[in-house]
C-alpha positions as CSV (number, residue, x, y, z in Angstrom):
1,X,79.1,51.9,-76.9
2,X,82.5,50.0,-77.3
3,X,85.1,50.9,-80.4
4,X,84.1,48.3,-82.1
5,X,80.1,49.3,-82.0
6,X,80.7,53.0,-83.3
7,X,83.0,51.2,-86.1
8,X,80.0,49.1,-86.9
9,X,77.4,51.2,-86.8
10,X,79.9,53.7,-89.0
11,X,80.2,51.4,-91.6
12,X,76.6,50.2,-91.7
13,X,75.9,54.1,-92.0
14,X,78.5,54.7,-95.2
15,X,77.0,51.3,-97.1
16,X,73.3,52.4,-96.4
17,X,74.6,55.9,-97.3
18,X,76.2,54.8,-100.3
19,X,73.4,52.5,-101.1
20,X,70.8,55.2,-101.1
21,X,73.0,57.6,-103.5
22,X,72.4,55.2,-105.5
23,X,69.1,53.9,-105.5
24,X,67.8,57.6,-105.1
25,X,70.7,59.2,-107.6
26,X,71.6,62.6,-107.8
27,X,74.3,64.4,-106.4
28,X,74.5,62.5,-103.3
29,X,76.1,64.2,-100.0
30,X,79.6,63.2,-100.2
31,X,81.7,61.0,-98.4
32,X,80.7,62.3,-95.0
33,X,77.0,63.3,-95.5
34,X,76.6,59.4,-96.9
35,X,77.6,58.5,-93.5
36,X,75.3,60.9,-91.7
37,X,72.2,59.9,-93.8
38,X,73.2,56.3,-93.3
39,X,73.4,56.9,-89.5
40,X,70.8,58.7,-89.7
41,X,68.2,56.6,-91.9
42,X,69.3,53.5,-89.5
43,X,67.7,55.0,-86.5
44,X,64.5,56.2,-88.5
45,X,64.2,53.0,-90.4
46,X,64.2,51.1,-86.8
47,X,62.1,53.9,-85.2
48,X,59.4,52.8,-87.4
49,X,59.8,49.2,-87.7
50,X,59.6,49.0,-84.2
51,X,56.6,50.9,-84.6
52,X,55.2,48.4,-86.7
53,X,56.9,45.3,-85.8
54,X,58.4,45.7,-82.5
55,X,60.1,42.4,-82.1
56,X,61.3,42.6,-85.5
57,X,65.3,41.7,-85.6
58,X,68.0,40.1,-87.5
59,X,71.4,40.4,-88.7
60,X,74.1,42.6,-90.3
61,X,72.1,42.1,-93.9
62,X,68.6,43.2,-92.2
63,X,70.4,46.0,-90.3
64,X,71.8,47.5,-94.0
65,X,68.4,47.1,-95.3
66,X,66.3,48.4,-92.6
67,X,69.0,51.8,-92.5
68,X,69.2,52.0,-96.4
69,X,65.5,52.3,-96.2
70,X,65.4,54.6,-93.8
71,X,67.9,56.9,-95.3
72,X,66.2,56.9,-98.5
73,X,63.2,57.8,-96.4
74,X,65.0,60.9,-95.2
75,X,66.7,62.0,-98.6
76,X,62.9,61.5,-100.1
77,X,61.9,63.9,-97.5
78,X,65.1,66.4,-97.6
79,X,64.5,66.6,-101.2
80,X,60.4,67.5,-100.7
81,X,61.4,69.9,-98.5
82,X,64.0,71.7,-100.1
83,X,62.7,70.9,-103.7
84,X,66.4,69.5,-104.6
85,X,65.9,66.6,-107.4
């Protein structure tokens, strides 16, 4: 992965991190941890689309959606697993 690839997926990580702090409120994980979720949640939401859908694809606005989903996947789960509200 070139610079500008880890930059992108970075920044697709901190929106859909962001993005699920505030769908899912609460505390959130901070500036860092909203990245990591985002990161995160982007390779589960794909894991599973392509699951579904495997030639699913589309652009920057699918990619935020498909990781914001997936990270709010992941906090839904943190959260049932550490009974955190």
């Amino acid at each position: 992965m070139d610079g500008h690839g880890i930059i992108a997926t970075l920044l697709i990580g901190l929106v859909a991190g962001w993005l699920t702090g505030k769908i899912m409120k609460g505390s959130g994980f901070g500036f860092l941890g909203d990245i990591v979720i985002g990161i995160l949640g982007a390779f589960a939401g794909f894991f599973l689309l392509h699951l579904i859908r495997p030639e699913a694809s589309g652009g920057l606005l699918f990619t935020i959606i498909v990781a914001t989903l997936g990270a709010i996947l992941l906090t839904w789960l943190y959260r049932l697993v550490t009974n955190r509200s």
